[in-house]
C-alpha positions as CSV (number, residue, x, y, z in Angstrom):
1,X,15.4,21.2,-17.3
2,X,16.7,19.1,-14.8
3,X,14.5,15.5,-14.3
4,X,15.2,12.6,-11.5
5,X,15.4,10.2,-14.1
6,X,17.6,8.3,-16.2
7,X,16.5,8.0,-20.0
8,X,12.8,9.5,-21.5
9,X,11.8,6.0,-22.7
10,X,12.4,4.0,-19.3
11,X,11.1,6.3,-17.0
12,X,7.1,4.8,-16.4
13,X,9.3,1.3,-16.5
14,X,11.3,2.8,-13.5
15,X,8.5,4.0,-11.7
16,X,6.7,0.9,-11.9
17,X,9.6,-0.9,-10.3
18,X,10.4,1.4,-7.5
19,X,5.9,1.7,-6.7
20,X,6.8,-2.3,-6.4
21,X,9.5,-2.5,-4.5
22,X,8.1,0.0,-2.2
23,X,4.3,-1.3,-2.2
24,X,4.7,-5.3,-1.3
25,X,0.6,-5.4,-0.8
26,X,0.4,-4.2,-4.6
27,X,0.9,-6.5,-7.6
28,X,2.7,-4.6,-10.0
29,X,3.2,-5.8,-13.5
30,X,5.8,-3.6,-15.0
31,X,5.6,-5.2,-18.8
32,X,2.0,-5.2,-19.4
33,X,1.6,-1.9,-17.3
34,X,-1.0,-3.0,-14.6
35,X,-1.2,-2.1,-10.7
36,X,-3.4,-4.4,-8.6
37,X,-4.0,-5.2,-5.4
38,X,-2.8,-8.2,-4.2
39,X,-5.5,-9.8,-2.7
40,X,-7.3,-9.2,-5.6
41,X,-10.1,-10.9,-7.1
42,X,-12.3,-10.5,-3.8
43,X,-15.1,-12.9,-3.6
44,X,-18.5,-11.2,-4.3
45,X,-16.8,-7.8,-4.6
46,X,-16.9,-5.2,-7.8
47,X,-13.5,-4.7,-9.1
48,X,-12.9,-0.8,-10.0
49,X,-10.2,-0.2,-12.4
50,X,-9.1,3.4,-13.6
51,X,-6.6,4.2,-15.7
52,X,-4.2,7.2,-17.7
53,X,-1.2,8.8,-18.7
54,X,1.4,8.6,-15.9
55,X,2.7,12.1,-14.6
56,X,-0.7,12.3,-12.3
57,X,0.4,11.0,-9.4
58,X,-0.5,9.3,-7.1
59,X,-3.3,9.3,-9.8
60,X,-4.1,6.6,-10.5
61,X,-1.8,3.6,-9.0
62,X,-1.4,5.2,-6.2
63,X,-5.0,4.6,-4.9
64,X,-5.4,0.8,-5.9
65,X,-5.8,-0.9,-2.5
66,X,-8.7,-1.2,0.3
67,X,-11.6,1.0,-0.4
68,X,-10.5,2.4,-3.3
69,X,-9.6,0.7,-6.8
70,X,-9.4,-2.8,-7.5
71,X,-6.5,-2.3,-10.7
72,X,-4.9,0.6,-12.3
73,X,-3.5,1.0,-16.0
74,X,-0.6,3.7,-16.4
75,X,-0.1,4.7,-19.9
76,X,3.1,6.7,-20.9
77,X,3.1,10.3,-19.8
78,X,0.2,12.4,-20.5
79,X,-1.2,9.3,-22.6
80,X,-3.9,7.2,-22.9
81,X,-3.1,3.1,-21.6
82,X,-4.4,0.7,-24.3
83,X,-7.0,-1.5,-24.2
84,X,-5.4,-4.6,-23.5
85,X,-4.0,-3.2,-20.3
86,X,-7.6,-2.8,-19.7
87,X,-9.0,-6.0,-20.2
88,X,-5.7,-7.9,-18.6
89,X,-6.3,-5.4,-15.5
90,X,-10.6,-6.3,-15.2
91,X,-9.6,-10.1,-15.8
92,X,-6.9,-10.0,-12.7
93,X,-9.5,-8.8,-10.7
94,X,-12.9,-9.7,-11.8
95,X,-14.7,-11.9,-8.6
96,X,-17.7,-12.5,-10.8
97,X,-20.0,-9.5,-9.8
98,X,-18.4,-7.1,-12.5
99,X,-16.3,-4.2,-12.9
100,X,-16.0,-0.4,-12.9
101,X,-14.5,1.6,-15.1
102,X,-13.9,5.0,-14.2
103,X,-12.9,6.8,-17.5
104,X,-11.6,10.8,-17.0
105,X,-13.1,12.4,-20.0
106,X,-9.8,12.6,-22.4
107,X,-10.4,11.4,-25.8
108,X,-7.9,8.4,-25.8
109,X,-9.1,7.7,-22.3
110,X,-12.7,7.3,-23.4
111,X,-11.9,5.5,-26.6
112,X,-9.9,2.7,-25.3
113,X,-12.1,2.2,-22.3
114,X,-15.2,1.6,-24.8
115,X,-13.1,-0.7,-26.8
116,X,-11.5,-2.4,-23.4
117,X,-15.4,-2.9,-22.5
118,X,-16.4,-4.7,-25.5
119,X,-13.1,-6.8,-25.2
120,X,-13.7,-7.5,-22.0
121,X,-17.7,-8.1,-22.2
122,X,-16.4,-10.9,-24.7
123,X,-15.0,-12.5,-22.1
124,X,-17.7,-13.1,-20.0
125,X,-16.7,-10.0,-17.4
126,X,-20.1,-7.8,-16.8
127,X,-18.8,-3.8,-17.2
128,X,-19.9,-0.7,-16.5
129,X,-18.4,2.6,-16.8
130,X,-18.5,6.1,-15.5
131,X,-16.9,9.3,-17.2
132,X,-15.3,11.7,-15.3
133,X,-16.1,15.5,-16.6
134,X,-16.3,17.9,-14.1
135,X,-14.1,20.6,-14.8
136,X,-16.0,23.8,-15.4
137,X,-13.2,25.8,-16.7
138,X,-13.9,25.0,-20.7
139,X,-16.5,23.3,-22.5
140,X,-13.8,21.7,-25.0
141,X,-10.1,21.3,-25.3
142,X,-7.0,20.1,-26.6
143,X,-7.8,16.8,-25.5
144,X,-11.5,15.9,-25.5
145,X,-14.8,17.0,-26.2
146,X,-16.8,18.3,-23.8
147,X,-15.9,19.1,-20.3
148,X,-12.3,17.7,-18.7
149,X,-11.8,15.4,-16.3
150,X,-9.8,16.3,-13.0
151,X,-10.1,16.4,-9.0
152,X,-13.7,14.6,-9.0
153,X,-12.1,11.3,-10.4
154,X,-10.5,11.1,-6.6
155,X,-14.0,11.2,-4.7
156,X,-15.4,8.8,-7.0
157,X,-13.0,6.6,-6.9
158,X,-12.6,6.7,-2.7
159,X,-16.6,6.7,-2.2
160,X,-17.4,4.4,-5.0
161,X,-14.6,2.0,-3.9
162,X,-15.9,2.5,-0.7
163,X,-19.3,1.0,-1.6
164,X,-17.8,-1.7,-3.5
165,X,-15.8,-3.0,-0.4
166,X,-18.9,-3.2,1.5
167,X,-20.3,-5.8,-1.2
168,X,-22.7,-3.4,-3.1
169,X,-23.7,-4.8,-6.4
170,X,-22.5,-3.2,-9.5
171,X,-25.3,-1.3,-10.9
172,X,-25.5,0.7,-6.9
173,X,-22.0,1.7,-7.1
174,X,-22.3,2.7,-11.0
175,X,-24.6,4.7,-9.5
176,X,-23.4,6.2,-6.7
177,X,-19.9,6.8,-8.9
178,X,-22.4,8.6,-11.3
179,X,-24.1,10.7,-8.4
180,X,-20.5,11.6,-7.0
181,X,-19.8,13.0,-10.4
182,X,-23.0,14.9,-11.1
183,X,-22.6,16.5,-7.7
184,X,-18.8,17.7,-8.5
185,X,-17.0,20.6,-9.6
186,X,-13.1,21.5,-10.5
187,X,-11.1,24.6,-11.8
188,X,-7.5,24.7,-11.5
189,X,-4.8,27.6,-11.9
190,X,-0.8,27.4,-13.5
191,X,1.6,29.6,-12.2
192,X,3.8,28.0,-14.4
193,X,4.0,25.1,-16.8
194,X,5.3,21.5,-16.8
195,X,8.2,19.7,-18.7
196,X,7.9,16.1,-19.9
197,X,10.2,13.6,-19.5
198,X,10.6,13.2,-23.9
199,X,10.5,17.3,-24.3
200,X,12.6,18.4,-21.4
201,X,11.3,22.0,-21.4
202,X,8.3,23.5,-20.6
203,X,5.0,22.1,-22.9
204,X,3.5,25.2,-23.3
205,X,4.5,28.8,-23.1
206,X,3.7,30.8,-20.0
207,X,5.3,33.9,-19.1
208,X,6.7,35.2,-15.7
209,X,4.2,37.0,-14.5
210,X,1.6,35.6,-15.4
211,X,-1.3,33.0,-14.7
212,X,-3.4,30.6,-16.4
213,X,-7.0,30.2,-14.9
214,X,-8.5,27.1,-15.7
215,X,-5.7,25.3,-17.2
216,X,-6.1,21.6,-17.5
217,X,-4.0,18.5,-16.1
218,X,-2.1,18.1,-19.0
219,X,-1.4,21.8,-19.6
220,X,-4.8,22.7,-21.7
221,X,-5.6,26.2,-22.3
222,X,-7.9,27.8,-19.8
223,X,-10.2,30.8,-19.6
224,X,-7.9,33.4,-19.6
225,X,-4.7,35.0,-18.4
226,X,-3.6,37.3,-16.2
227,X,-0.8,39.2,-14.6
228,X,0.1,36.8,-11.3
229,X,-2.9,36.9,-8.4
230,X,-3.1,36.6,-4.6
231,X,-4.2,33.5,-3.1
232,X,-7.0,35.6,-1.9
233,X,-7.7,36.7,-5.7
234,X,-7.1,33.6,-7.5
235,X,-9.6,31.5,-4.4
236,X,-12.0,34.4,-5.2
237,X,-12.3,33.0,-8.8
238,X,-12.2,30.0,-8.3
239,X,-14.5,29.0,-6.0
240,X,-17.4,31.7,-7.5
241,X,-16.4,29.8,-11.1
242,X,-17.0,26.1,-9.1
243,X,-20.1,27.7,-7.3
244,X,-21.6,29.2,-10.1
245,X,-22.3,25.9,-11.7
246,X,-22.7,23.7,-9.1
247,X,-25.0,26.2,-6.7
248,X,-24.7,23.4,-3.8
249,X,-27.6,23.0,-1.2
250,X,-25.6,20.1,0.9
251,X,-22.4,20.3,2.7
252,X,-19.7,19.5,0.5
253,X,-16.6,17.8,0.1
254,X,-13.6,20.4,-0.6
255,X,-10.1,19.3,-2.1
256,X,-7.8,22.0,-2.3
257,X,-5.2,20.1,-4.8
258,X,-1.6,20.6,-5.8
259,X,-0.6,20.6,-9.6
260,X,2.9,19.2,-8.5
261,X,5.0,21.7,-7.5
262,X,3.0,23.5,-5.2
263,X,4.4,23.0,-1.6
264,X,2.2,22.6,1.1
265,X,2.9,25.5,2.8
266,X,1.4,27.4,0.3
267,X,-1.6,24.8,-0.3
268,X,-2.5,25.1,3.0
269,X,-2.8,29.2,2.7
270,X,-4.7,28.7,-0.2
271,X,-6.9,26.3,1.6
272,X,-7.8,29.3,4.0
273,X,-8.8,31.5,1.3
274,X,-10.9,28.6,-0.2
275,X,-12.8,28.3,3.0
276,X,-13.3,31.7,3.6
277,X,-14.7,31.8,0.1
278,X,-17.1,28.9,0.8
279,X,-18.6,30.3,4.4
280,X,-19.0,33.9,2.4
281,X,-21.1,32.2,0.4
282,X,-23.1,30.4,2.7
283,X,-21.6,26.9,2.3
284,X,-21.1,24.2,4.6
285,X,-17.4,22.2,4.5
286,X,-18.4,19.0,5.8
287,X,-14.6,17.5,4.6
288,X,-11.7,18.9,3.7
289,X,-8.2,17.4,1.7
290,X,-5.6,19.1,0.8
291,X,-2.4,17.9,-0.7
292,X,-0.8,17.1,-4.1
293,X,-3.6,14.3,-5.7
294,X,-4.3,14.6,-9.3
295,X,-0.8,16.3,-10.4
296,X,0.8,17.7,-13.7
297,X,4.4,16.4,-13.1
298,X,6.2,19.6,-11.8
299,X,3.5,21.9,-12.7
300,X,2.7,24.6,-10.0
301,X,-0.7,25.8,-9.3
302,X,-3.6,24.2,-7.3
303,X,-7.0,23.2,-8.0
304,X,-10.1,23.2,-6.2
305,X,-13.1,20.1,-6.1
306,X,-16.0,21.0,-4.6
307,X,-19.0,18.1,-4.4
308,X,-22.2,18.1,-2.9
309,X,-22.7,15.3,-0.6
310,X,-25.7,13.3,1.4
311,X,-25.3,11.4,4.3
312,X,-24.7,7.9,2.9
313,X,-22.2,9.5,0.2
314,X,-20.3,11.4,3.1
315,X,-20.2,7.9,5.6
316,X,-18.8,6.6,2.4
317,X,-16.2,9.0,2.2
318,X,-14.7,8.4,5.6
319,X,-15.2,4.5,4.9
320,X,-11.7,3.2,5.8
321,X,-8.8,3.3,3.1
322,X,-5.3,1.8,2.4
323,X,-3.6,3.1,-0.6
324,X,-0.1,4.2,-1.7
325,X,-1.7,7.5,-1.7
326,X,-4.3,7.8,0.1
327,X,-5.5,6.3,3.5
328,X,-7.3,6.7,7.0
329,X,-9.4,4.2,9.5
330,X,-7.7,1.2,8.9
């Protein structure tokens, strides 16, 4: 397949430059593989850091910044960063009153983040951590145990970071980052799948034609699949699969994300069906985003986030942000 690159090994290197030389408010560190913001440490402020295999973007680097994270670590493609990128991204921007972690619920992921903590904790840096599982398509997969993480690791990361900005102390923005993930839910759809930069062909085999419903960010099996679906059809299941856990009582946030390669032409008509979905069943949209946020390189398909949210969760949300990726208010 053809790839905008030039060699396999080089290409989270590459990328690191270019996010630098386009993103003069970041501080990018291309050999020890961290992203932080520039005016990092803030006095009194809680650093959140995130982290994981590039070939999500703008996931994660692309939302360090104002109201969002305080650091990033990318690891190679679809893997894990280590935990010294950890601990050299919490000690760049550690004011004192501690640190995040937001961990998405891959086994690597979850592993070095526990050992960056007690590394880290060593060093006099207070940590707390939050794991990201809200995908309802599987209990268990390829890549962890338990449920995967995907499109909620967005709203925690925007309202926690919001919180933090406004000089909440770590153990209120643990828990808000907590409530954010309790209250979320994500199942995403391939219509076809992705090719790493080291394979150059597709990771897994999926047949013109045909579907995968509930495949994961990295190109995890799913439920099932079928023959290829309407939008109408495949927001149908979907949204009933999200729903059926969740069973929201709140207005909710709604993110109607693209794997990759899903244009937004199409996104956007999927975001209809999505909608209608949610009024037939009685739910109220208080926000909608729609756009390519949590990707699988040039995987096409979309996913859906639904999460419940209160008031002070919700004027979190439109808090103002500046990031590569994300942004509004400022």
């Amino acid at each position: 397949m053809k790839m905008l690159i030039n060699v396999a090994e080089t290409v989270v290197a590459d990328a690191l430059r270019g996010m630098a030389a386009a993103h003069p408010e970041l501080l990018v560190d291309v050999e020890n593989r961290v992203i932080a913001r520039r005016d990092a440490p803030v006095e009194g402020k809680v650093a959140i850091v995130s982290g994981g295999g590039s070939g999500h973007e703008p996931l994660h680097g692309g939302f360090v910044g104002h109201g969002m994270l305080s650091a990033a670590c990318p690891g190679e493609v679809f893997t894990s960063p280590v935990p010294d990128q950890m601990v050299r991204a919490a000690a760049a921007v550690d004011s004192g009153a501690g640190v995040l972690f937001v961990v998405k619920n891959y086994t690597g992921d979850v592993l070095n983040f526990d050992m960056a903590a007690e590394l880290a904790e060593d060093e006099g840096i207070q940590v707390a951590k939050v794991l990201v599982n809200d995908d309802v398509a599987v209990t268990d997969s390829l890549y962890t145990a338990g449920r995967r993480g995907t499109g909620a690791t967005l709203f925690i990361e925007k309202i926690a970071g919001a919180a933090a900005e406004e000089g909440q102390p770590l153990e209120r923005v643990e828990a808000i980052a907590r409530q954010v993930n309790a209250n979320a839910r994500s199942f995403g759809v391939a219509l076809s799948a992705c090719a790493t930069p080291a394979k150059g062909s597709p990771t897994f085999d999926l047949p013109p034609g045909e579907l995968e419903l509930g495949v994961g960010i990295h190109g995890e099996p799913g439920r099932e699949r079928r023959a290829m679906m309407t939008s109408r059809e495949i927001a149908d299941f979907s949204v009933d699969a999200v729903l059926e856990d969740l069973q929201p009582s709140d207005p909710v946030l709604v993110l109607v994300n693209g794997m990759g390669a899903t244009p937004l032409l199409e996104l956007y008509g999927f975001n209809a069906e999505v909608q209608r979905v949610l009024t037939e069943r009685g739910v109220p949209v208080a926000r909608t985003l729609v756009g390519n946020y949590v990707t699988s390189l040039d995987m096409a398909g979309a996913s859906v986030t639904v999460c419940q949210v209160d008031e002070e969760m919700l004027r979190l949300w439109d808090a103002p942000v500046s990031t590569a990726g994300l942004r509004w208010g400022m």
